[in-house]
Backbone as CSV, one residue per row, in Angstrom:
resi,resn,N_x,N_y,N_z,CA_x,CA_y,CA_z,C_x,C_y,C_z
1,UNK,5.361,39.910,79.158,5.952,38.888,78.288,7.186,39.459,77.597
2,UNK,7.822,38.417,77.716,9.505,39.431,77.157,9.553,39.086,75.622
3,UNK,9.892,40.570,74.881,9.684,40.145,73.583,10.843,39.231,72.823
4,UNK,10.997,38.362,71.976,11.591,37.700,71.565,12.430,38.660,70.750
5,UNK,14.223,37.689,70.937,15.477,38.597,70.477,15.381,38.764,68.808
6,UNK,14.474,38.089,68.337,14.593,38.335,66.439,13.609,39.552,66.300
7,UNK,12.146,39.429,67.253,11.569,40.498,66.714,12.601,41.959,67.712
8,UNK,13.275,41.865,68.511,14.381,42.904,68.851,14.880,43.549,68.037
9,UNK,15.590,42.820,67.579,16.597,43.149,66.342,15.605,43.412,64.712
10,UNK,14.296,42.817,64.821,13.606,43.189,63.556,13.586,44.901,63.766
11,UNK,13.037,45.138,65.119,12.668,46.299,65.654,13.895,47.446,65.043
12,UNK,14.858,47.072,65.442,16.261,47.742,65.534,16.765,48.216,63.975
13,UNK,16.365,47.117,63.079,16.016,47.260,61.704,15.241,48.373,61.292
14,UNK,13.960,48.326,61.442,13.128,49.117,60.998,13.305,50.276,61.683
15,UNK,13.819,50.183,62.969,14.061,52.048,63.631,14.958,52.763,62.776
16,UNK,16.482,51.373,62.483,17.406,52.428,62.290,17.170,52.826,60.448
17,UNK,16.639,52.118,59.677,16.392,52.109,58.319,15.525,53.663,58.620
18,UNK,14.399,53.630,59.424,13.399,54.904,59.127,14.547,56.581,59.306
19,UNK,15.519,56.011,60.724,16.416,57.091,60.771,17.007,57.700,59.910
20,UNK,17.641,56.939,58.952,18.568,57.033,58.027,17.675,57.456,56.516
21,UNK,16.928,56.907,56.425,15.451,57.568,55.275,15.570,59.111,55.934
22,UNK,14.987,59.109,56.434,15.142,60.859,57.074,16.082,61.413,57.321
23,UNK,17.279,61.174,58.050,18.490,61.844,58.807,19.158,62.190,56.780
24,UNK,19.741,60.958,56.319,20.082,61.129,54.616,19.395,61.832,54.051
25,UNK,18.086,61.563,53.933,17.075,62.137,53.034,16.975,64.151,53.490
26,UNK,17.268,64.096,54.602,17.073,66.158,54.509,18.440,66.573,54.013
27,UNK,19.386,65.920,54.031,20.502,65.997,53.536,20.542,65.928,52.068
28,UNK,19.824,64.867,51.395,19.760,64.997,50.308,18.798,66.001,49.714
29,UNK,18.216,66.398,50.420,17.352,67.828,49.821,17.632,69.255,49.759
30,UNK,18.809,69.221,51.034,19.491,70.105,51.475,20.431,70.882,50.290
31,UNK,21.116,69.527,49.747,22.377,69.762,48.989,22.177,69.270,47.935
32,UNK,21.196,68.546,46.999,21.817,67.684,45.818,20.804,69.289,44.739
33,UNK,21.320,68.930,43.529,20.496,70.157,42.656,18.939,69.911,41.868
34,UNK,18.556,71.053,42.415,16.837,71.304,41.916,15.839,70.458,42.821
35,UNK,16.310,70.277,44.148,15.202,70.039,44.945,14.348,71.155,45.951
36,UNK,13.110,71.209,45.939,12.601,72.054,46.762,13.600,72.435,47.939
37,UNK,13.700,72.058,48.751,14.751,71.961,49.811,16.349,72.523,49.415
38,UNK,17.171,73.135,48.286,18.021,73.229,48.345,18.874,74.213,48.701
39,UNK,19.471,74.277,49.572,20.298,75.356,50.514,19.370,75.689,51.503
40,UNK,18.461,74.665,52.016,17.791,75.123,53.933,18.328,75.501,54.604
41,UNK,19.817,74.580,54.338,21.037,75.339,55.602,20.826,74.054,56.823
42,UNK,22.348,74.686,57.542,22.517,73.399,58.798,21.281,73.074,59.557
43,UNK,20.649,74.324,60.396,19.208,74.071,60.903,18.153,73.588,61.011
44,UNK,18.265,73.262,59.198,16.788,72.748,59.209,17.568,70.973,59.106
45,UNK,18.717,70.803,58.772,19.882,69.740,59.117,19.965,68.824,60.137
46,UNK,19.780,69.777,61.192,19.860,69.124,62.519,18.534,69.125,62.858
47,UNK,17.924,69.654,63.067,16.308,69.901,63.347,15.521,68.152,62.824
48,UNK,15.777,68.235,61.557,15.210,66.912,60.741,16.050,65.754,61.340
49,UNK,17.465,65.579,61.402,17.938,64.718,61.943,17.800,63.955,63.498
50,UNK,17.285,65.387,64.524,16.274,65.114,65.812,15.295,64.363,65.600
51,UNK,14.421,65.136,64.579,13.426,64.492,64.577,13.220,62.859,63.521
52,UNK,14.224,62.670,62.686,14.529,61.466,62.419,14.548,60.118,63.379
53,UNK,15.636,60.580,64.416,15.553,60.097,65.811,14.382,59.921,66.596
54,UNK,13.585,60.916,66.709,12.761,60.525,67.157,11.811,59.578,67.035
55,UNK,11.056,59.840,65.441,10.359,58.744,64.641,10.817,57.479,64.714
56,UNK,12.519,57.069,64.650,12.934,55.723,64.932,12.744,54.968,66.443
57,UNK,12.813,55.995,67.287,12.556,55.899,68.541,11.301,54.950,69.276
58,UNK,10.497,56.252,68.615,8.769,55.768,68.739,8.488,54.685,68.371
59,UNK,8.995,54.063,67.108,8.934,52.926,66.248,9.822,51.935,66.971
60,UNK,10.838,51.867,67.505,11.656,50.565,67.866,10.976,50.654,69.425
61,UNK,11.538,51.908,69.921,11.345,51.903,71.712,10.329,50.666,72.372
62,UNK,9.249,50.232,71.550,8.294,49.661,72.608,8.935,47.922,72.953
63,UNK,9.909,47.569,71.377,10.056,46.434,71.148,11.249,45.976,71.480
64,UNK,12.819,46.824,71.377,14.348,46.745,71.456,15.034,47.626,72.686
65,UNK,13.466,48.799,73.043,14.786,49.663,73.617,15.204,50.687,72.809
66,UNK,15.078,50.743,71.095,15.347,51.785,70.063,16.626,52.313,70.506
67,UNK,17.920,51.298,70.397,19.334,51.515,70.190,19.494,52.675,69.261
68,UNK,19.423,51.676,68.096,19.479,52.527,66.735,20.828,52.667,66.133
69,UNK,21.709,52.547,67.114,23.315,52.717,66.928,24.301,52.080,67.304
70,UNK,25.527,51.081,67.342,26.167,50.520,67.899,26.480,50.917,68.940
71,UNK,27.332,52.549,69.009,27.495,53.724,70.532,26.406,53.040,70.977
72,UNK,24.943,53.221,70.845,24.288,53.210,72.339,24.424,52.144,72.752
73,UNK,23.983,50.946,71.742,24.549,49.332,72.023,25.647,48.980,73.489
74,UNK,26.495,49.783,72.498,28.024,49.135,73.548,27.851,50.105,74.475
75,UNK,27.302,51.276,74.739,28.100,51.828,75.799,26.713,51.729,76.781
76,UNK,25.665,51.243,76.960,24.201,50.451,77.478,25.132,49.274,78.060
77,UNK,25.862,48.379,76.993,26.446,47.298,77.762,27.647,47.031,78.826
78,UNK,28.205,48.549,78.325,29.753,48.497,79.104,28.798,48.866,80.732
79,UNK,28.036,50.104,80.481,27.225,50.934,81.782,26.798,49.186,82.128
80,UNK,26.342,48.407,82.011,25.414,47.213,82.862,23.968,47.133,82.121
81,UNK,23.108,47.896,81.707,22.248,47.753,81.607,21.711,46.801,79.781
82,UNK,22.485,46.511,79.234,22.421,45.653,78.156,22.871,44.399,78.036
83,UNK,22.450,43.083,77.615,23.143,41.798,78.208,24.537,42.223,76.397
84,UNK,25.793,41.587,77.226,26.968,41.831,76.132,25.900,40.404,75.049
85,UNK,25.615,39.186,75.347,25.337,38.555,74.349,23.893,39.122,72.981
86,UNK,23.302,40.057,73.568,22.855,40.816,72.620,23.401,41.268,71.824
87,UNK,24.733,41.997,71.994,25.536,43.621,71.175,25.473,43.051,69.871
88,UNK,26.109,41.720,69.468,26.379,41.511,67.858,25.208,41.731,67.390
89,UNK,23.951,41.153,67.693,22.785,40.710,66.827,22.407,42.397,66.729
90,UNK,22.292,43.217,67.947,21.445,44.305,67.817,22.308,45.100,66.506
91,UNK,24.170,45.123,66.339,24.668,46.237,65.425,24.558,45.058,64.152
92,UNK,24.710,44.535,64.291,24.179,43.051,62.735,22.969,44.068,61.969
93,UNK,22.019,43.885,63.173,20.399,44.680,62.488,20.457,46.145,62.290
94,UNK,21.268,46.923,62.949,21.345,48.430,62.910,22.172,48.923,61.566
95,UNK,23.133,48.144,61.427,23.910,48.151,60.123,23.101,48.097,58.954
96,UNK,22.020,47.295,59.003,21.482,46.241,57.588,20.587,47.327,57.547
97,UNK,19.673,47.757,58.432,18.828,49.228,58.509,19.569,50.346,58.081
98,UNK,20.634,50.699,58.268,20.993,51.655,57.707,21.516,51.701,56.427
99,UNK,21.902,50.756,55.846,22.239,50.519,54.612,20.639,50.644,54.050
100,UNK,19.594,49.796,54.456,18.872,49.907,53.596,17.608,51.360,53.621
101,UNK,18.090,51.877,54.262,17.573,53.184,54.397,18.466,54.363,53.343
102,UNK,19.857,54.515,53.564,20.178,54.780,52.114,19.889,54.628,50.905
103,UNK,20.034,53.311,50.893,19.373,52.765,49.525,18.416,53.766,49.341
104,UNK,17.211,53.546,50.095,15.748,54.189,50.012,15.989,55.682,49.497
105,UNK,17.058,56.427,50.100,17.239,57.731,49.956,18.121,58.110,48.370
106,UNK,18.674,57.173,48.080,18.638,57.089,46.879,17.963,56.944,45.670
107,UNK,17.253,55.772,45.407,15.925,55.894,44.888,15.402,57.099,45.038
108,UNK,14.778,57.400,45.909,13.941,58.269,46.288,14.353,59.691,45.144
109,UNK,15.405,60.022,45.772,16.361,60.966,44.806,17.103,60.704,43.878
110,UNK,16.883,59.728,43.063,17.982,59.279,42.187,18.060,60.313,40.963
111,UNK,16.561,61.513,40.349,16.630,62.198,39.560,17.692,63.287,40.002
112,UNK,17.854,63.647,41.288,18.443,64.646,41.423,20.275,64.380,41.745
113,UNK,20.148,63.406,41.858,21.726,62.388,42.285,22.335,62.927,40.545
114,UNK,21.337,61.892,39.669,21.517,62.448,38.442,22.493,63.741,37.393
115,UNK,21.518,64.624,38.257,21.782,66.110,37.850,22.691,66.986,38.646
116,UNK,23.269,66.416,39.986,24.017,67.230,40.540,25.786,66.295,40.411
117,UNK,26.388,67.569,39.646,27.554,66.847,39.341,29.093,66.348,40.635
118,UNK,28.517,67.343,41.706,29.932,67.324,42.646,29.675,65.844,43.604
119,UNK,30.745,64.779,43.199,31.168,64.029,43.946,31.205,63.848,45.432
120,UNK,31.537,65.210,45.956,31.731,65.087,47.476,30.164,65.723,48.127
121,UNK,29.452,66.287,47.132,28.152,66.453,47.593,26.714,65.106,47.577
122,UNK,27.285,64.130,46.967,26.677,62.938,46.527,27.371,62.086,48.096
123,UNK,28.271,62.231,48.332,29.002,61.298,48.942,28.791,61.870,50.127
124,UNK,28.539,62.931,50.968,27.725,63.890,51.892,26.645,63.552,52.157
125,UNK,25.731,62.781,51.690,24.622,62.665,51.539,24.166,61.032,52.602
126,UNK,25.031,60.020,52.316,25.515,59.103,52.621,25.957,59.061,54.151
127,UNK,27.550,59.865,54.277,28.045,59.521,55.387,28.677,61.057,55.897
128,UNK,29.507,60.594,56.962,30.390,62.324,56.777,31.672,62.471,56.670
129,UNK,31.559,63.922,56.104,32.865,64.560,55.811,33.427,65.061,56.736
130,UNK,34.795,65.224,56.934,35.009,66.679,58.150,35.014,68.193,57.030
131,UNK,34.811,68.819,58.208,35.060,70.855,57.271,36.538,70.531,56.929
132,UNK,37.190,69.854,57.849,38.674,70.191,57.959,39.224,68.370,57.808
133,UNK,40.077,67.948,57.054,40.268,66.804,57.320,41.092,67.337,58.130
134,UNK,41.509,66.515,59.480,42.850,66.524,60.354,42.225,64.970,61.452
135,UNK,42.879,63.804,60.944,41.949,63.092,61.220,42.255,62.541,62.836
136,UNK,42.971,62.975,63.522,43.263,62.982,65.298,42.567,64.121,65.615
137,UNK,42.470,65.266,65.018,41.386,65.914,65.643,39.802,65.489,65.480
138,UNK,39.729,65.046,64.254,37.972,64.853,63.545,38.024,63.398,64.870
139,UNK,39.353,62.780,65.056,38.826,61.212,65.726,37.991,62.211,67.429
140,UNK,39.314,62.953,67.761,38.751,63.674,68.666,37.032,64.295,69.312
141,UNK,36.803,64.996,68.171,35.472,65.398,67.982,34.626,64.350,68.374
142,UNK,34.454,63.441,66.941,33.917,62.022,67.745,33.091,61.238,69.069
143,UNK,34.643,61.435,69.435,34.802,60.443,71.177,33.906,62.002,71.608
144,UNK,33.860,63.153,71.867,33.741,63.989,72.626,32.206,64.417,72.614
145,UNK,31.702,64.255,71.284,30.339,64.415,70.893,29.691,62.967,71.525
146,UNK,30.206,62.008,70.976,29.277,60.500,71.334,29.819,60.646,73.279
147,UNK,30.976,61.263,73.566,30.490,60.678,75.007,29.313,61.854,75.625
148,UNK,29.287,62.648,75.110,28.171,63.702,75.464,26.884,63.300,75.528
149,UNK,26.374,62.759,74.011,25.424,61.884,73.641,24.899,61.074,74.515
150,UNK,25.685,60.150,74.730,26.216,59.084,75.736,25.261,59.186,76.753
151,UNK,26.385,59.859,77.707,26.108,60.363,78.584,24.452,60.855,78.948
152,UNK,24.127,61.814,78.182,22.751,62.402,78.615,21.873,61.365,78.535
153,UNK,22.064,60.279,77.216,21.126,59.526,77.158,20.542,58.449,78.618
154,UNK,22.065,57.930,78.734,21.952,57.301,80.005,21.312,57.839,81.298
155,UNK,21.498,59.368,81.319,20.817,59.926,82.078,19.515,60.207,82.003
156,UNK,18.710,60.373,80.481,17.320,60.379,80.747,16.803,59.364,80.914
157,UNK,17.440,58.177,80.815,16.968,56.931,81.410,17.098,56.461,82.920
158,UNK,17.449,57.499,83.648,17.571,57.148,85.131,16.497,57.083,85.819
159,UNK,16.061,56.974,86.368,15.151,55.972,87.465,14.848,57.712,87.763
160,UNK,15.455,58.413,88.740,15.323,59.489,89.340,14.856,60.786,88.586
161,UNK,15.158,60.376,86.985,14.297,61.381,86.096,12.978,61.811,85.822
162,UNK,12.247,59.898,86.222,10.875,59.956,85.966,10.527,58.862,86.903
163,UNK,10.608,59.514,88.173,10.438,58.416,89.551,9.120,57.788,89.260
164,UNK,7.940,58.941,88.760,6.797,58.142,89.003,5.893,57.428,87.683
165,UNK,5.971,57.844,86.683,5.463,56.892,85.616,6.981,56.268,84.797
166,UNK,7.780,56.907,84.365,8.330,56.579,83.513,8.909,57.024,82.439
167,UNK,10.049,56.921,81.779,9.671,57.992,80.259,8.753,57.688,79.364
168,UNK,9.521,55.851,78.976,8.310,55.282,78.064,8.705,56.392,76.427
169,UNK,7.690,56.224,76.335,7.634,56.681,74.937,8.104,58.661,74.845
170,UNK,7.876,59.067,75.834,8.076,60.638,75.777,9.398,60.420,76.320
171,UNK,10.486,59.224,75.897,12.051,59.706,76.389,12.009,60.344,74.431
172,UNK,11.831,59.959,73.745,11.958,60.081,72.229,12.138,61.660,72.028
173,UNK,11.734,62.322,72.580,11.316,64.125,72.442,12.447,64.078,72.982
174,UNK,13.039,64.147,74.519,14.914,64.783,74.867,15.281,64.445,74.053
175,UNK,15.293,62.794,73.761,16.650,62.720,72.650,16.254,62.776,71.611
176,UNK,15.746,63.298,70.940,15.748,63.971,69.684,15.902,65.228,69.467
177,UNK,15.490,66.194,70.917,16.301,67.603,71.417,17.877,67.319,71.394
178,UNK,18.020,66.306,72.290,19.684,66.109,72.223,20.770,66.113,71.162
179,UNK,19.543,65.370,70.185,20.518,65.078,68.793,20.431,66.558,68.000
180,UNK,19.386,67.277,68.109,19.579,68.583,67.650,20.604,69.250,68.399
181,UNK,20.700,69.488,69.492,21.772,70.435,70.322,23.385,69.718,70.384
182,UNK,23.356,68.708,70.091,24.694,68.081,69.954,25.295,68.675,67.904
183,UNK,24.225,68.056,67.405,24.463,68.850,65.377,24.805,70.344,65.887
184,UNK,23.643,71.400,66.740,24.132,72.500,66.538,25.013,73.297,67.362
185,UNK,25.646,72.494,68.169,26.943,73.048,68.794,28.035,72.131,68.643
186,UNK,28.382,71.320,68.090,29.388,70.069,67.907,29.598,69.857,66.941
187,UNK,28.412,69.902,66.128,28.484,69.456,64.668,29.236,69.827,63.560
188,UNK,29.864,71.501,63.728,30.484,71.582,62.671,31.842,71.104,61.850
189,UNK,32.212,70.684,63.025,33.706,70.296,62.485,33.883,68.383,61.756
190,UNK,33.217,67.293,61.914,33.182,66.576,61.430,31.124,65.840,60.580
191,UNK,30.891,66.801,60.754,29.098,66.401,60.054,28.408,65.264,61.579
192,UNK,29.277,65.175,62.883,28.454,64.678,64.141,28.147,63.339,63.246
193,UNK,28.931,62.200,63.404,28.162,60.659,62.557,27.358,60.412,64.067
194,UNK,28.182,60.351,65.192,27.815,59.614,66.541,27.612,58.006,66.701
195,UNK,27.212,57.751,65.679,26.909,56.552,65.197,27.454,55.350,64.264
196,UNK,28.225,54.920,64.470,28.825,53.713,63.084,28.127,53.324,62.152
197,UNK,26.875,53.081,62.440,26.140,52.309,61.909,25.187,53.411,60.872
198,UNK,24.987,54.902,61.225,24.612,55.532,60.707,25.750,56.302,59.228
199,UNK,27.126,55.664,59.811,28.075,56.135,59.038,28.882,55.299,58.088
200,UNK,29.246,53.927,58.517,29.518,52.969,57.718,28.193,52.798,56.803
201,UNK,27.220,51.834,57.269,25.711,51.301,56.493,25.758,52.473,55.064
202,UNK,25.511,53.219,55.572,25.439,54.567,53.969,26.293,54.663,53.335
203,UNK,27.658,54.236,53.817,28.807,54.582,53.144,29.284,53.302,52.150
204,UNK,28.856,52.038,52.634,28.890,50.461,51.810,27.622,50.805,50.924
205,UNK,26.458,51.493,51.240,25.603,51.762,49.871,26.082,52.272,49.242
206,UNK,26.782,53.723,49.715,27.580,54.541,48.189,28.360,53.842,47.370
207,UNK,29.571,52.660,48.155,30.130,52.362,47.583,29.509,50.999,46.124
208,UNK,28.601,50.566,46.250,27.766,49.556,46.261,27.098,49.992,45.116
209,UNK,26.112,51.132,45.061,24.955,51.626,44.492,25.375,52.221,43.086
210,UNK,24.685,51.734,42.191,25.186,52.368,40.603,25.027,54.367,40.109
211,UNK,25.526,54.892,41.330,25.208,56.423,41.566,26.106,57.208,40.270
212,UNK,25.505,57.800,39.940,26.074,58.370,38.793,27.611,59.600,39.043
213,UNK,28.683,59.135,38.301,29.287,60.398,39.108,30.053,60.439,40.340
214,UNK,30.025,59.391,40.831,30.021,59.216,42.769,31.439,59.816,43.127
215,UNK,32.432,59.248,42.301,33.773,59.394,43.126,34.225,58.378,44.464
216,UNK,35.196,58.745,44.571,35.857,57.629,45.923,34.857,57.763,47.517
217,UNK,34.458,56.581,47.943,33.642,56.279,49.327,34.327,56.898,50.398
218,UNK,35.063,57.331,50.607,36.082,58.039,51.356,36.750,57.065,52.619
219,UNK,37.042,55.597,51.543,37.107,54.862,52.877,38.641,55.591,54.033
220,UNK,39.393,55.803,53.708,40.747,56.308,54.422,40.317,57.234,55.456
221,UNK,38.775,57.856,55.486,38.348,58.307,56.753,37.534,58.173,57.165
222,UNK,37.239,56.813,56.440,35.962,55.963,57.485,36.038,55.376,58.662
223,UNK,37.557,54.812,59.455,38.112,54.920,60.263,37.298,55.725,61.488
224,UNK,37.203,56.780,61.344,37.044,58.510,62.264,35.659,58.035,63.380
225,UNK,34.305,57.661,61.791,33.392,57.879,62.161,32.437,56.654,63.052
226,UNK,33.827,55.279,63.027,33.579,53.998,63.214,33.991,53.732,65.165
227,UNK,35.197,54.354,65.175,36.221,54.374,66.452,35.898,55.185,67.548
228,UNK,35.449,56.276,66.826,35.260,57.711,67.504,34.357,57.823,68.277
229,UNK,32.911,57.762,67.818,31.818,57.382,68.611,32.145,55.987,69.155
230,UNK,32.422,54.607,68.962,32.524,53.434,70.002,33.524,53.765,71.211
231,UNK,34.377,54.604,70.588,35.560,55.234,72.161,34.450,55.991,73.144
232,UNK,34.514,57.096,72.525,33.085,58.236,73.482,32.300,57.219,74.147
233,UNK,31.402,56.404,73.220,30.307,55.855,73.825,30.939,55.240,75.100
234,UNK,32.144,54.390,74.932,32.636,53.511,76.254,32.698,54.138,77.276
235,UNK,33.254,55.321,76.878,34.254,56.297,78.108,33.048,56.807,78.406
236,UNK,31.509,57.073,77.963,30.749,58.024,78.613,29.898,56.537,79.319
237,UNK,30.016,55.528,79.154,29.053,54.503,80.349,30.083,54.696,81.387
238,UNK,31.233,54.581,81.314,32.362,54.641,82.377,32.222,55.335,83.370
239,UNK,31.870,56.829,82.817,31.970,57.959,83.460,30.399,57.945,83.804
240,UNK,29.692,57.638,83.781,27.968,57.671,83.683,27.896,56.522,85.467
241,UNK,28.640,55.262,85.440,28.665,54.454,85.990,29.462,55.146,87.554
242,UNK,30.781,55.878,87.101,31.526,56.266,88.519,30.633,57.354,88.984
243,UNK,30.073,58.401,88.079,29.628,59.480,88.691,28.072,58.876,89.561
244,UNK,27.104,58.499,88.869,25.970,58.234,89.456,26.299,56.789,90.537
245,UNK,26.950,56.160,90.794,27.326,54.923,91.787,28.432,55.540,93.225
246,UNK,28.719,56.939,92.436,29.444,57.586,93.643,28.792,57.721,94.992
């Protein structure tokens, strides 16, 4: 029975909201002041952010497919395998999840939001920064990480990966390996968004949310984290489509 497109997109909701509770939330433990968690370091960064992914995975996968991100959205639809009249509704719901998964990570931490005075560490928490602004290179990074992403994903979904049962629910473990090995070799130069929806959604809460302290949303390089991954994502169904149809 094919599941109906609202509970899809409910699905897509609740994956990408749980992502963003977790992926934000080790971040906010990571960096804001006087939390158990403060200074874990990138590792335990990316590690949590895998496994963020994953948990959203498990949770959407049975019902949407567990997008989770506009990239996978569009570049599922450019490759063939997503109908285009889906794309709005699924990043509509992935957006609204990620916003309200911030939120959550706020609350959650709002004593320590409180007490930690640096602006760009509050605002880190949310969306990303580059190490380096240089924003044709950070756009660079981007496209190069999400078509990587991309790419593999499409590939653990190939037919020829898991000829005889399927991935099913154990695709969630690669890509949540993936999303770790992409943070810890890619990641340093723009914080790896990959995702729009993981990077705008948090970034309209910061701007939004009565955060103490906050400073400017950094919209002038919100641009980076919006373009960058939807370019990659395209160019890696492209390239996903010539190489395996060769």
């Amino acid at each position: 029975m094919e599941t109906p497109f609202f509970t899809q997109c409910l699905f897509e909701f609740i994956g990408t909201m749980v992502l963003i509770l977790m992926g934000d939330g080790v971040v906010a433990n990571n960096t804001l002041k006087g939390t158990k968690g403060n200074n874990a370091g990138w590792i335990v960064i990316t590690l949590a952010w895998g496994l963020a992914v994953m948990s959203g995975v498990l949770i959407a996968g049975p019902y949407s497919g567990a997008h989770l991100s506009p990239a996978v959205t569009l570049g599922f639809a450019v490759a063939g395998t997503f109908p285009w009249a889906h794309v709005a509704g699924y990043i509509v719901a992935q957006m609204l999840g990620a916003f309200c998964g911030a939120t959550l990570v706020y609350l959650y931490y709002k004593d320590h939001f409180d007490i930690t005075d640096d602006p760009a560490t509050k605002l880190g928490i949310f969306c990303t920064i580059p190490a380096i602004e240089n924003k044709g290179r950070n756009f660079f990074c981007e496209v190069v990480a999400t078509m990587l992403l991309i790419f593999v994903i499409l590939a653990i979904g190939n037919a020829e990966n898991t000829p005889a049962v399927g991935m099913g629910g154990l695709a969630s473990f690669p890509t949540a390996m993936l999303i770790v090995a992409v943070g810890m070799s890619l990641g340093g130069t723009t914080g790896y968004a990959l995702n729009p929806a993981r990077d705008l959604g948090p970034r309209i809460a910061h701007a939004l949310l009565p955060i103490k302290g906050k400073g400017s949303s950094g919209w002038g390089y919100s641009w980076v984290p919006i373009l960058g991954p939807l370019t990659g994502a395209a160019l890696a169904a492209l390239a996903y489509v010539a190489v395996y149809n060769f």
